[in-house]
mmCIF file as Biopython writes it, N, C-alpha, C and O atoms, coordinates in Angstrom:
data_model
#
loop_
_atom_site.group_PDB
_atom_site.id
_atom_site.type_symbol
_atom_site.label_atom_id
_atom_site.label_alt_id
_atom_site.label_comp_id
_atom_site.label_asym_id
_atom_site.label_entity_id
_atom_site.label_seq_id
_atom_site.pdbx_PDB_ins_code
_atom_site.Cartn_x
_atom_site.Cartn_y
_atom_site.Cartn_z
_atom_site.occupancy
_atom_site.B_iso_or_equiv
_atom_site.auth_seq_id
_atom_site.auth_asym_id
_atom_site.pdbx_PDB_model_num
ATOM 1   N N  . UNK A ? 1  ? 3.477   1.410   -1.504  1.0 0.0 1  A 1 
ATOM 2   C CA . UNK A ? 1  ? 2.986   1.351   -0.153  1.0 0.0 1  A 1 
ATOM 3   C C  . UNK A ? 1  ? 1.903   0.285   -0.114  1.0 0.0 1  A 1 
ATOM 4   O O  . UNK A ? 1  ? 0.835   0.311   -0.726  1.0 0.0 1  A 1 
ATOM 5   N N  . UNK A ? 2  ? 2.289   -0.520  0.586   1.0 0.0 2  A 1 
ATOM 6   C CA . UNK A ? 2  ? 1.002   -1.441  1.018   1.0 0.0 2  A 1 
ATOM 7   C C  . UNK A ? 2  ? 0.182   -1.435  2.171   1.0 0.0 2  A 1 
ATOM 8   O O  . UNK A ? 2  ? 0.557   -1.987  3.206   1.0 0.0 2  A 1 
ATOM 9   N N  . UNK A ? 3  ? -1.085  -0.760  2.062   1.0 0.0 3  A 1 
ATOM 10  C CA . UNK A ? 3  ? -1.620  -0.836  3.920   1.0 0.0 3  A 1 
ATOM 11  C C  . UNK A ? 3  ? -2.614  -1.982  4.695   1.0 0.0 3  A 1 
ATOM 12  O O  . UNK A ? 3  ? -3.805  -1.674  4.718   1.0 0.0 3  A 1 
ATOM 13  N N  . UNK A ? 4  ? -2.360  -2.857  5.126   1.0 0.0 4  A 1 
ATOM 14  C CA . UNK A ? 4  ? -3.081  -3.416  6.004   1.0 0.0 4  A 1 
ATOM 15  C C  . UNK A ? 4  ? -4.170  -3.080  6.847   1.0 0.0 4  A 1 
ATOM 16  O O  . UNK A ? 4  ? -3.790  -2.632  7.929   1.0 0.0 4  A 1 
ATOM 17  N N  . UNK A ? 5  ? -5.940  -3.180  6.647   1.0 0.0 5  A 1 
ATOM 18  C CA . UNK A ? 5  ? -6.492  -2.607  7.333   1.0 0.0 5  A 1 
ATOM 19  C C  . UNK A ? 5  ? -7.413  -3.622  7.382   1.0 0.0 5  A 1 
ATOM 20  O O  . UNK A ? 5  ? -7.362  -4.546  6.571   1.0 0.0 5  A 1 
ATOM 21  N N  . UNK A ? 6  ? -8.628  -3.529  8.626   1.0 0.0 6  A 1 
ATOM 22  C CA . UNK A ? 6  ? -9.910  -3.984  8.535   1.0 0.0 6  A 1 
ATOM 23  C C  . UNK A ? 6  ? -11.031 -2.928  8.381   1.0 0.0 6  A 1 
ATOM 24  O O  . UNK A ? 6  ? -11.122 -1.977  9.157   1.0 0.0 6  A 1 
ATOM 25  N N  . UNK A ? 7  ? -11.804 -3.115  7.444   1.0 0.0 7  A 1 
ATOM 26  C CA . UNK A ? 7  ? -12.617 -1.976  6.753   1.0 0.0 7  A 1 
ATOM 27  C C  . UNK A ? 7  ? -14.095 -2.083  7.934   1.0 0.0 7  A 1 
ATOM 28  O O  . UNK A ? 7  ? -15.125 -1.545  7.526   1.0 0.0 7  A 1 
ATOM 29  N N  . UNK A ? 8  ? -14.128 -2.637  9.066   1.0 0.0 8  A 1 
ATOM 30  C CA . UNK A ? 8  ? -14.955 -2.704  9.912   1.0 0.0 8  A 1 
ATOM 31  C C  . UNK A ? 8  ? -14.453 -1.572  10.815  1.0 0.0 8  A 1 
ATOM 32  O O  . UNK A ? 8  ? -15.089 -1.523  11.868  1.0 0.0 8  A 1 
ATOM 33  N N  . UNK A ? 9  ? -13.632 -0.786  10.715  1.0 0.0 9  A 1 
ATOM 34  C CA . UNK A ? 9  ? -13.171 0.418   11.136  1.0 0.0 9  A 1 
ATOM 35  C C  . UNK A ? 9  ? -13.562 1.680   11.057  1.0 0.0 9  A 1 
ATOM 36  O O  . UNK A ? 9  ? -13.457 2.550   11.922  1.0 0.0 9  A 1 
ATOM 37  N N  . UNK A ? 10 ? -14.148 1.777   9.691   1.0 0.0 10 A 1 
ATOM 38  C CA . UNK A ? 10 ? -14.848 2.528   9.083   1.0 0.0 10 A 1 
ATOM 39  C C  . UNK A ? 10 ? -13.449 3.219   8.567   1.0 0.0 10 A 1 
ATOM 40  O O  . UNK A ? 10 ? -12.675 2.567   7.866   1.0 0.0 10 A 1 
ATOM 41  N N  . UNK A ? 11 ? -13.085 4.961   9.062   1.0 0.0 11 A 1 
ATOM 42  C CA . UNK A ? 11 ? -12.627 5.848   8.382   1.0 0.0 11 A 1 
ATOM 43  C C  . UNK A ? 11 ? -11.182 5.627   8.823   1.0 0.0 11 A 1 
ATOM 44  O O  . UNK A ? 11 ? -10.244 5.890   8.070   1.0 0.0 11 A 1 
ATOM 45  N N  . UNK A ? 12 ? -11.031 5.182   9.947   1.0 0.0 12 A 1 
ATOM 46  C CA . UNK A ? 12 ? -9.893  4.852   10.087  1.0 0.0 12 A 1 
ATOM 47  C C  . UNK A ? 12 ? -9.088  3.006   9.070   1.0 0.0 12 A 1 
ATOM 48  O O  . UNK A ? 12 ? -8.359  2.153   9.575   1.0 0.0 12 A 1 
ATOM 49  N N  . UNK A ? 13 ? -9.409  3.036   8.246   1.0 0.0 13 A 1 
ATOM 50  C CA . UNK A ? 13 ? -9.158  1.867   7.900   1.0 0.0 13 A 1 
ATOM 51  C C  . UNK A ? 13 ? -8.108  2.150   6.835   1.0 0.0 13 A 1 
ATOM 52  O O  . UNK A ? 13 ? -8.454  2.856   5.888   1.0 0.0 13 A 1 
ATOM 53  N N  . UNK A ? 14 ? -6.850  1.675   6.884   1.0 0.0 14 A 1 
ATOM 54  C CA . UNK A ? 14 ? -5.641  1.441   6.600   1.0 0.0 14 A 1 
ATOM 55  C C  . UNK A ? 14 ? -5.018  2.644   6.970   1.0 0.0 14 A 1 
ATOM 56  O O  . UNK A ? 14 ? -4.013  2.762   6.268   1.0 0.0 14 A 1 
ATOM 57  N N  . UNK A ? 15 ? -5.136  3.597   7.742   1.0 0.0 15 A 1 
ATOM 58  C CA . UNK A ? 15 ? -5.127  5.176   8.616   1.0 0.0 15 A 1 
ATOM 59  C C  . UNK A ? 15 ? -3.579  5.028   8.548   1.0 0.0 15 A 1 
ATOM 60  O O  . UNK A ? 15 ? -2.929  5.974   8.105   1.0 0.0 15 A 1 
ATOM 61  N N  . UNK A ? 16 ? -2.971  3.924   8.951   1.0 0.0 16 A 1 
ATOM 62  C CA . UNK A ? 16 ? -1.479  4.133   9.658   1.0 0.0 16 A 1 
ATOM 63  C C  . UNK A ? 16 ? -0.675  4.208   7.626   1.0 0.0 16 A 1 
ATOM 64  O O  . UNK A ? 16 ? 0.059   5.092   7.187   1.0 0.0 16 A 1 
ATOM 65  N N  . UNK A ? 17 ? -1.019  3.389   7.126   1.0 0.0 17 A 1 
ATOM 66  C CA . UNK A ? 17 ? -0.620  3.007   5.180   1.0 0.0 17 A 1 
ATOM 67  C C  . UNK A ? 17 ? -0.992  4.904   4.363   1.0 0.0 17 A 1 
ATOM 68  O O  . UNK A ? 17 ? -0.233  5.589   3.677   1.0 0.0 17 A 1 
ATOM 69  N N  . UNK A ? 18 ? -2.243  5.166   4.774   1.0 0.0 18 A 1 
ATOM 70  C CA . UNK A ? 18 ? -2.251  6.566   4.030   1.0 0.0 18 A 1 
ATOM 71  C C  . UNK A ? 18 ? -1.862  7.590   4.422   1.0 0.0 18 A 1 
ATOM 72  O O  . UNK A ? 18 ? -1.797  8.542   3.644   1.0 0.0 18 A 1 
ATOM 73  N N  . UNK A ? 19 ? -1.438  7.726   5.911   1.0 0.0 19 A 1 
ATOM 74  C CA . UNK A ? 19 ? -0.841  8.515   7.035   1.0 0.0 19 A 1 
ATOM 75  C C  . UNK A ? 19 ? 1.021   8.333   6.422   1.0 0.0 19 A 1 
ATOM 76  O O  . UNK A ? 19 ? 1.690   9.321   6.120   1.0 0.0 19 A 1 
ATOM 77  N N  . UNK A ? 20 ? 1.459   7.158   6.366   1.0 0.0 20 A 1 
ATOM 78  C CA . UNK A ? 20 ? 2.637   7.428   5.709   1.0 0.0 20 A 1 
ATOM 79  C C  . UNK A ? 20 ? 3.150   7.978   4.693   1.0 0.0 20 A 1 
ATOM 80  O O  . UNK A ? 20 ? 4.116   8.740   4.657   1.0 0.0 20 A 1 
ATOM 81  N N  . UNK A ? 21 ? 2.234   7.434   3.496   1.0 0.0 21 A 1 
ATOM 82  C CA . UNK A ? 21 ? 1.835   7.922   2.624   1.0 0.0 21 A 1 
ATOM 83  C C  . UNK A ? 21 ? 1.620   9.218   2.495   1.0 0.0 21 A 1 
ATOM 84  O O  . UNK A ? 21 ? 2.579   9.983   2.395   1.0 0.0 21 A 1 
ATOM 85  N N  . UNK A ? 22 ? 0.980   9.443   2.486   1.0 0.0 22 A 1 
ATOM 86  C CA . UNK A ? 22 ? 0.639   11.158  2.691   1.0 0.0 22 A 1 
ATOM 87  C C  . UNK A ? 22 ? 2.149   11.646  3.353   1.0 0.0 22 A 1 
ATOM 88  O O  . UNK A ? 22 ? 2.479   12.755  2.932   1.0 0.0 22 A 1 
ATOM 89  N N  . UNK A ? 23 ? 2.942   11.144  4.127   1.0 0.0 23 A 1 
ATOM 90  C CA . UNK A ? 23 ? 3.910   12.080  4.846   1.0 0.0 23 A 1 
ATOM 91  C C  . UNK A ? 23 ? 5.356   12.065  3.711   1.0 0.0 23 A 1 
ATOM 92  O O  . UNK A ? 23 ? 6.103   12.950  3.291   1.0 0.0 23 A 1 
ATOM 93  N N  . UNK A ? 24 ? 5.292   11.022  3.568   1.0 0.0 24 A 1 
ATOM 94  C CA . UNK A ? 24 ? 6.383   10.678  2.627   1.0 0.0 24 A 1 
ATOM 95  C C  . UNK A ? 24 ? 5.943   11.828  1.022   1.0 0.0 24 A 1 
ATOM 96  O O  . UNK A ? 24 ? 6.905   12.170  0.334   1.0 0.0 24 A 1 
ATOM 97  N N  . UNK A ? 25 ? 4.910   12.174  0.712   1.0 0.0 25 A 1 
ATOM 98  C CA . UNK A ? 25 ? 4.515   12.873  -0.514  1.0 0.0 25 A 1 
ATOM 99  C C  . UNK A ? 25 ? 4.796   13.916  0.154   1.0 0.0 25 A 1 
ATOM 100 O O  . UNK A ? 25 ? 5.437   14.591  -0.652  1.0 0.0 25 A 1 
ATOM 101 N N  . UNK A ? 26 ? 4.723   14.570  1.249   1.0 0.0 26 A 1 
ATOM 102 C CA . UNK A ? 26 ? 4.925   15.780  1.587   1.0 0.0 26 A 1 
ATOM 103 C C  . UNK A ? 26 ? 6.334   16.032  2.359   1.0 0.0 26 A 1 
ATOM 104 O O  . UNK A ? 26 ? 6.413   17.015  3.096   1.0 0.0 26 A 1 
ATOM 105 N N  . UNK A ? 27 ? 7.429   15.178  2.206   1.0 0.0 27 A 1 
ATOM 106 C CA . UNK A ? 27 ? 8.956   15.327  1.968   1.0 0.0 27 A 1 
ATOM 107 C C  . UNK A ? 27 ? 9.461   14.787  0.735   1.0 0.0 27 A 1 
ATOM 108 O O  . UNK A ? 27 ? 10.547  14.233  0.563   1.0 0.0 27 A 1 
ATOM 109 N N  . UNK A ? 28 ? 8.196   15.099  -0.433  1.0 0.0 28 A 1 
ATOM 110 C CA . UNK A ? 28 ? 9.040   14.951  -1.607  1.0 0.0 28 A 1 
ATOM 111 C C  . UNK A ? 28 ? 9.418   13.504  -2.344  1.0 0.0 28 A 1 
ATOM 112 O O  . UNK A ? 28 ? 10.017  13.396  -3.414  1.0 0.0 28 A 1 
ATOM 113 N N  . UNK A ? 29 ? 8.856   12.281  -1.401  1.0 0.0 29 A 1 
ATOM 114 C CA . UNK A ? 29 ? 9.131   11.182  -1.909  1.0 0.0 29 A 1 
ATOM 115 C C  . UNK A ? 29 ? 8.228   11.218  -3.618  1.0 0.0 29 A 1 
ATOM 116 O O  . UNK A ? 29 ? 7.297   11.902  -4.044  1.0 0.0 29 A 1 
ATOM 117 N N  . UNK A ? 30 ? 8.807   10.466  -4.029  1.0 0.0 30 A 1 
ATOM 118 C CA . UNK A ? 30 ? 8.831   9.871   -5.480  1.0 0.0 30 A 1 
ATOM 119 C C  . UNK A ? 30 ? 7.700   8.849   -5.422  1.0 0.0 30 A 1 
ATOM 120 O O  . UNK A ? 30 ? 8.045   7.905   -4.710  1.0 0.0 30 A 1 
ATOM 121 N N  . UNK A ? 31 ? 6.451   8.699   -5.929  1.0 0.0 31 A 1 
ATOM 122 C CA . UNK A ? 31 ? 5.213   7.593   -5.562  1.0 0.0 31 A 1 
ATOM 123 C C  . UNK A ? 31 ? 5.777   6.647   -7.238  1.0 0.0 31 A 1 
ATOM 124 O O  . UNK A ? 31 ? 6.122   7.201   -8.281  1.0 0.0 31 A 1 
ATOM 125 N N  . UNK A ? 32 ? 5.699   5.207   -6.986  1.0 0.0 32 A 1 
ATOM 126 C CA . UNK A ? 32 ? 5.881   4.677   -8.041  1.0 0.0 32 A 1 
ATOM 127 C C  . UNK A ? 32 ? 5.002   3.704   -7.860  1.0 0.0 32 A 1 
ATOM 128 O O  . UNK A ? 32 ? 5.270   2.847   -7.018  1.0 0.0 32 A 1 
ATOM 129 N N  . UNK A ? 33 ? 3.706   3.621   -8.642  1.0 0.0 33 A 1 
ATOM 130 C CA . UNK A ? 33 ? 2.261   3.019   -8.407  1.0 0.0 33 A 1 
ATOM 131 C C  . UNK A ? 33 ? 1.736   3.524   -7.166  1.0 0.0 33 A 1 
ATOM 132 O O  . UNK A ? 33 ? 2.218   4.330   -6.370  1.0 0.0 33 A 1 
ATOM 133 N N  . UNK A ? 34 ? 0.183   2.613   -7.158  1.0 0.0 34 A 1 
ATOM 134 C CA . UNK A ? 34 ? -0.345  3.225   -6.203  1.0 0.0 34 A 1 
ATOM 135 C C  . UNK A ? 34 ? -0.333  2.350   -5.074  1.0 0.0 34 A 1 
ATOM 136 O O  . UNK A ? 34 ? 0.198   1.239   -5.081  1.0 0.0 34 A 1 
ATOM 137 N N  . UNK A ? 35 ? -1.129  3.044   -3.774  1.0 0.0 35 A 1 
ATOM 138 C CA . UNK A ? 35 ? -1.041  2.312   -2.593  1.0 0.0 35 A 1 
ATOM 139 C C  . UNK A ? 35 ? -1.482  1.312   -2.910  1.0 0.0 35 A 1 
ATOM 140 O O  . UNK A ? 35 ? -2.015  1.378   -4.018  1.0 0.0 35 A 1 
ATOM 141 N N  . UNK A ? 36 ? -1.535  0.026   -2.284  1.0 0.0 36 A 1 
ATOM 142 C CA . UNK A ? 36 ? -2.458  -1.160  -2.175  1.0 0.0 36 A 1 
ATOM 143 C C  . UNK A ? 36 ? -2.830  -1.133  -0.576  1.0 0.0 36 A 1 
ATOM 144 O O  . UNK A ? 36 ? -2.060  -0.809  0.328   1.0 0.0 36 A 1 
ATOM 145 N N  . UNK A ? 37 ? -4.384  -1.610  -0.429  1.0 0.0 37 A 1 
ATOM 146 C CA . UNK A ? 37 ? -5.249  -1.328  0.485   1.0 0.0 37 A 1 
ATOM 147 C C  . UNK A ? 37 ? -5.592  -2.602  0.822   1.0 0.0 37 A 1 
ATOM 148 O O  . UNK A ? 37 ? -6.656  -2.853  0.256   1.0 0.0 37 A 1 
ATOM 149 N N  . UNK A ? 38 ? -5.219  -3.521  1.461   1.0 0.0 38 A 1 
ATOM 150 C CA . UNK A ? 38 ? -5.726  -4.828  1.901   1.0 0.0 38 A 1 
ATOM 151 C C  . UNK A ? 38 ? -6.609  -5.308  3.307   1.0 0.0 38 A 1 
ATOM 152 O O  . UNK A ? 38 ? -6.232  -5.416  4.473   1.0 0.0 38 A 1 
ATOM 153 N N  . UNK A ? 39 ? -7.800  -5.518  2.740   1.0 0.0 39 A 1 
ATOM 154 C CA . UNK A ? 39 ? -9.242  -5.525  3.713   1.0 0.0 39 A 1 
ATOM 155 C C  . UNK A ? 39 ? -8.418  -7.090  4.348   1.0 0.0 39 A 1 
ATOM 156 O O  . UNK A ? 39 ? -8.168  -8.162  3.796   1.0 0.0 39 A 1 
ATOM 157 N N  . UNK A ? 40 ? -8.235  -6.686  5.431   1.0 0.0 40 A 1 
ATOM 158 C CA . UNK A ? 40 ? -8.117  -8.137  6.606   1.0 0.0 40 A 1 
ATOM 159 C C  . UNK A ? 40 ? -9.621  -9.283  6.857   1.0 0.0 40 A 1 
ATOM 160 O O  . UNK A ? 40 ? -9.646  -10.423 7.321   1.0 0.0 40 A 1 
ATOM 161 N N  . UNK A ? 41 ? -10.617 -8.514  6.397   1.0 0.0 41 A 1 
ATOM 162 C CA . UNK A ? 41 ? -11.731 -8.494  6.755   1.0 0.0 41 A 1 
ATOM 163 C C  . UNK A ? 41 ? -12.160 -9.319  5.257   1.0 0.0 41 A 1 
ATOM 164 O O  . UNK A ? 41 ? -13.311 -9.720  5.081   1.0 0.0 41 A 1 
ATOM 165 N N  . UNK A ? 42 ? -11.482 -9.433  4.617   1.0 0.0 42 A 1 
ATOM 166 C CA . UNK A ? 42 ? -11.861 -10.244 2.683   1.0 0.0 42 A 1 
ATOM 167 C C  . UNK A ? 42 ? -11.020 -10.685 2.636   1.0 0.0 42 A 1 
ATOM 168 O O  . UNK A ? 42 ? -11.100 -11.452 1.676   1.0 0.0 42 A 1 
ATOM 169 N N  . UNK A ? 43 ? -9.509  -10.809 3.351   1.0 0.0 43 A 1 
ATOM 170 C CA . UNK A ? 43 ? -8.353  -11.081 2.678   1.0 0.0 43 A 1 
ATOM 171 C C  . UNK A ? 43 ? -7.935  -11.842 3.344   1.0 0.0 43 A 1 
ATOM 172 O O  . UNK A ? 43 ? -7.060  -11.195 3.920   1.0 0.0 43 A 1 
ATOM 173 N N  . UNK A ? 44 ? -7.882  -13.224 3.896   1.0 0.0 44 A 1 
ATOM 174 C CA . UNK A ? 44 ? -7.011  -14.062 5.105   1.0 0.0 44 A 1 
ATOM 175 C C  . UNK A ? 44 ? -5.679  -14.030 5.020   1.0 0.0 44 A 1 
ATOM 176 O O  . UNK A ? 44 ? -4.915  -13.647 5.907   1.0 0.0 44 A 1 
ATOM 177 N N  . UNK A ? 45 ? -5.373  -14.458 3.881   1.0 0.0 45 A 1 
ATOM 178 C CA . UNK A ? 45 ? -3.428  -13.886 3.913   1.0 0.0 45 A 1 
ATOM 179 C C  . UNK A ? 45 ? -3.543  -13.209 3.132   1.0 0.0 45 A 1 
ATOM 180 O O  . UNK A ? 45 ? -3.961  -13.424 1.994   1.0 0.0 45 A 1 
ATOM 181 N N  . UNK A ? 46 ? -3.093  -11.994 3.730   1.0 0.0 46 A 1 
ATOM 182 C CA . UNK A ? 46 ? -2.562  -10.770 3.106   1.0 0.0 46 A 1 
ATOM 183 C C  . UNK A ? 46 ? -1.286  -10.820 1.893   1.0 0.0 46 A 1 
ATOM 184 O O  . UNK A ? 46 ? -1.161  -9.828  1.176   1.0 0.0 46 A 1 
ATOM 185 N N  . UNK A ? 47 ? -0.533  -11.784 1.737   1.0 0.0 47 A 1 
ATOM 186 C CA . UNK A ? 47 ? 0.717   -12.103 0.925   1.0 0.0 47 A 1 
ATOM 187 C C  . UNK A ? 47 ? -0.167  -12.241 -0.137  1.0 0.0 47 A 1 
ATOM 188 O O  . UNK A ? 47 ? 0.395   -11.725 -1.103  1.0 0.0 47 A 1 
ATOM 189 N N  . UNK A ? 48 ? -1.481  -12.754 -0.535  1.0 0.0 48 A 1 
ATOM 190 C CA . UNK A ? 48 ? -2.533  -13.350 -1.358  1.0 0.0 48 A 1 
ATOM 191 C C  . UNK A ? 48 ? -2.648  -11.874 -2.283  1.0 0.0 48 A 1 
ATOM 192 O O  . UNK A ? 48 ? -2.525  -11.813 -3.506  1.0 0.0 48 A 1 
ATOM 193 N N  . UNK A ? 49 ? -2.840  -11.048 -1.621  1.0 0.0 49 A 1 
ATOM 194 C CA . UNK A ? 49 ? -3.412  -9.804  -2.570  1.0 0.0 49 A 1 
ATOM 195 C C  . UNK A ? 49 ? -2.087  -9.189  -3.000  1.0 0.0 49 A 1 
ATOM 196 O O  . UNK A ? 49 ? -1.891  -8.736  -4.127  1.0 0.0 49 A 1 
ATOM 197 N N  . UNK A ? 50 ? -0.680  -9.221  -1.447  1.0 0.0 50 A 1 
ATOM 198 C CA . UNK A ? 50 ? 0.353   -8.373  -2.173  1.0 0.0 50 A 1 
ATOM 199 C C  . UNK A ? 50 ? 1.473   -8.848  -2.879  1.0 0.0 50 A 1 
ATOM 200 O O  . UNK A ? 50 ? 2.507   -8.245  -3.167  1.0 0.0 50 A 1 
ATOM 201 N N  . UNK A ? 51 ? 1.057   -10.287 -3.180  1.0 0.0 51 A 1 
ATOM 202 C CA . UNK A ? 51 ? 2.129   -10.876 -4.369  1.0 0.0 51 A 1 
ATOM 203 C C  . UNK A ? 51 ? 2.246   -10.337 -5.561  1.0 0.0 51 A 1 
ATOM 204 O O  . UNK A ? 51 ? 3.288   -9.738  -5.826  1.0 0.0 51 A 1 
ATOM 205 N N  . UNK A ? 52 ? 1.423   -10.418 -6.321  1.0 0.0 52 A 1 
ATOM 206 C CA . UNK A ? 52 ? 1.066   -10.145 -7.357  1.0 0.0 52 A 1 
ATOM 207 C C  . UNK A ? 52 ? 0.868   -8.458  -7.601  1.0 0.0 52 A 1 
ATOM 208 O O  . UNK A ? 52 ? 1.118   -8.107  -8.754  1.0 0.0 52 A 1 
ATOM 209 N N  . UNK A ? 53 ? 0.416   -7.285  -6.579  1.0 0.0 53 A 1 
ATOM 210 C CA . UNK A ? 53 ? 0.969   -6.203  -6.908  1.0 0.0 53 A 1 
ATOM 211 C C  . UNK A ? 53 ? 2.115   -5.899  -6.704  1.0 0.0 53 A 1 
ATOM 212 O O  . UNK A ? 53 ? 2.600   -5.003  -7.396  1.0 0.0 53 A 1 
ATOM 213 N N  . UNK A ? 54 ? 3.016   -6.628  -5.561  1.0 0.0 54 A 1 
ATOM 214 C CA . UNK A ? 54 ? 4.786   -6.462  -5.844  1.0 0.0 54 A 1 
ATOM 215 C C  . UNK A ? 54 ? 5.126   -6.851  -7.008  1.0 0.0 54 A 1 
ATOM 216 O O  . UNK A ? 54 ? 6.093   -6.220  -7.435  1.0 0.0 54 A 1 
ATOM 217 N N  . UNK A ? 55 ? 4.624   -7.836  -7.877  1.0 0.0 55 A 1 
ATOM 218 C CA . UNK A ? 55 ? 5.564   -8.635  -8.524  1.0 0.0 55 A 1 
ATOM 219 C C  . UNK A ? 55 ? 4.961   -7.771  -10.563 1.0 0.0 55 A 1 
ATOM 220 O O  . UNK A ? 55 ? 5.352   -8.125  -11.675 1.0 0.0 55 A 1 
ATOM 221 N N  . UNK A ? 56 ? 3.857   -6.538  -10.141 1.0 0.0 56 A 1 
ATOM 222 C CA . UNK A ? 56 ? 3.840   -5.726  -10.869 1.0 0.0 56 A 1 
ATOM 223 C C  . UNK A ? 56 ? 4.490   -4.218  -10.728 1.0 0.0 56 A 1 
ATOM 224 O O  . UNK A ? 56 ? 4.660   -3.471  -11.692 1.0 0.0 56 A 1 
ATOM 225 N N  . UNK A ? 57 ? 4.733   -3.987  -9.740  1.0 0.0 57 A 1 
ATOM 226 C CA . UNK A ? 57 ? 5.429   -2.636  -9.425  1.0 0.0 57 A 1 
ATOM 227 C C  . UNK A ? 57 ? 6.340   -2.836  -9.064  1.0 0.0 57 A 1 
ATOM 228 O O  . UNK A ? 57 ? 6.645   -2.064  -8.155  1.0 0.0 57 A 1 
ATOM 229 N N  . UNK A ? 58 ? 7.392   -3.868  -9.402  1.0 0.0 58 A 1 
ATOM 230 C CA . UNK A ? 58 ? 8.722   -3.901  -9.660  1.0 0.0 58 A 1 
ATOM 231 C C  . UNK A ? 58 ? 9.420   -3.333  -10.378 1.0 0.0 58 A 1 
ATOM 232 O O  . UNK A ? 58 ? 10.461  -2.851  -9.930  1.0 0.0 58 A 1 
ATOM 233 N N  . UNK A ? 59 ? 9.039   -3.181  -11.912 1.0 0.0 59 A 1 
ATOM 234 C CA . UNK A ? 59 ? 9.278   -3.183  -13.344 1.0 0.0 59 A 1 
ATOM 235 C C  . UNK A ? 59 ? 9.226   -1.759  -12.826 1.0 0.0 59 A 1 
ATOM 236 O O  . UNK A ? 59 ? 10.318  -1.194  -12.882 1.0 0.0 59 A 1 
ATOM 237 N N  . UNK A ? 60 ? 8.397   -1.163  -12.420 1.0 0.0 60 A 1 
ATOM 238 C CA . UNK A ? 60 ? 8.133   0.511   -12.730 1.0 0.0 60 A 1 
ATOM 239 C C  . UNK A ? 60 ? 8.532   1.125   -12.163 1.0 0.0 60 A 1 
ATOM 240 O O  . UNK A ? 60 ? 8.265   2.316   -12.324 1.0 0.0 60 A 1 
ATOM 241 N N  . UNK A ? 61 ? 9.744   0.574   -10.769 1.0 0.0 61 A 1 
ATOM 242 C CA . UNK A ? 61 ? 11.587  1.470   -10.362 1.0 0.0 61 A 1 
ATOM 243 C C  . UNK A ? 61 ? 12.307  1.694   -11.219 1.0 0.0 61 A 1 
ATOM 244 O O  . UNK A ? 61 ? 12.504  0.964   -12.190 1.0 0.0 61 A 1 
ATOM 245 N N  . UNK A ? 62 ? 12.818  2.747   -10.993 1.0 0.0 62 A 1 
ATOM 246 C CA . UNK A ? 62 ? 14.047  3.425   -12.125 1.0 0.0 62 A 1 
ATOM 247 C C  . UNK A ? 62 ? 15.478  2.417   -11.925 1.0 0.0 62 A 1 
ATOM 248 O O  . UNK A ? 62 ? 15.989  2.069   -10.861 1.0 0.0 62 A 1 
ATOM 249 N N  . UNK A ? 63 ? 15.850  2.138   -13.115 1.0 0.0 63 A 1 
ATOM 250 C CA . UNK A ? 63 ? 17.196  1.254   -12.964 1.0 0.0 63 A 1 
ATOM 251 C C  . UNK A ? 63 ? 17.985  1.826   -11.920 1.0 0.0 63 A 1 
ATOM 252 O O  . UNK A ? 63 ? 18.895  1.094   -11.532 1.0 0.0 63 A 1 
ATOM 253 N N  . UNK A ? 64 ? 17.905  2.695   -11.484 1.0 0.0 64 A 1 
ATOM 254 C CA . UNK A ? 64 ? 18.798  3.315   -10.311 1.0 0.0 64 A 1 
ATOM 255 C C  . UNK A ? 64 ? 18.572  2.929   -8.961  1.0 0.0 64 A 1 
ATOM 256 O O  . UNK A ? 64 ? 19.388  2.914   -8.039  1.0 0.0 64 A 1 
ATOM 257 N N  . UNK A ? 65 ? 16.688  2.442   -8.949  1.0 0.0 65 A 1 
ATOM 258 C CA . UNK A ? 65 ? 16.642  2.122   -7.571  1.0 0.0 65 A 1 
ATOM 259 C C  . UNK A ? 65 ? 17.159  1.114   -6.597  1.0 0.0 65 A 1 
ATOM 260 O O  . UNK A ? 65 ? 16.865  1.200   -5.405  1.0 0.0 65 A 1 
#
């Protein structure tokens, strides 16, 4: 899961990313790594922070996926 947020939000910040999250764990989904949380607010392109955790939590799907 990757969530997009601006942390000038305060508590609601990436709300809609841990809200899925959270729903998907509670029908049983399968978590393979963790969320990534990307501050809009530190991060100008977002592809910048989630390259490099896609291109590590690849490897750690089951050959089946």
């Amino acid at each position: 899961m990757i969530a997009l947020g601006d942390s000038s939000y305060g508590e609601t910040y990436c709300g809609a990313g841990r809200h899925l999250d959270e729903r998907l764990a509670d029908l049983g989904a399968t978590r393979h790594g963790e969320r990534l949380e990307i501050d809009a607010m530190e991060t100008f392109m977002a592809d910048d922070a989630a390259l490099p955790w896609v291109e590590a939590w690849i490897p750690t799907l089951p050959a089946t996926a």
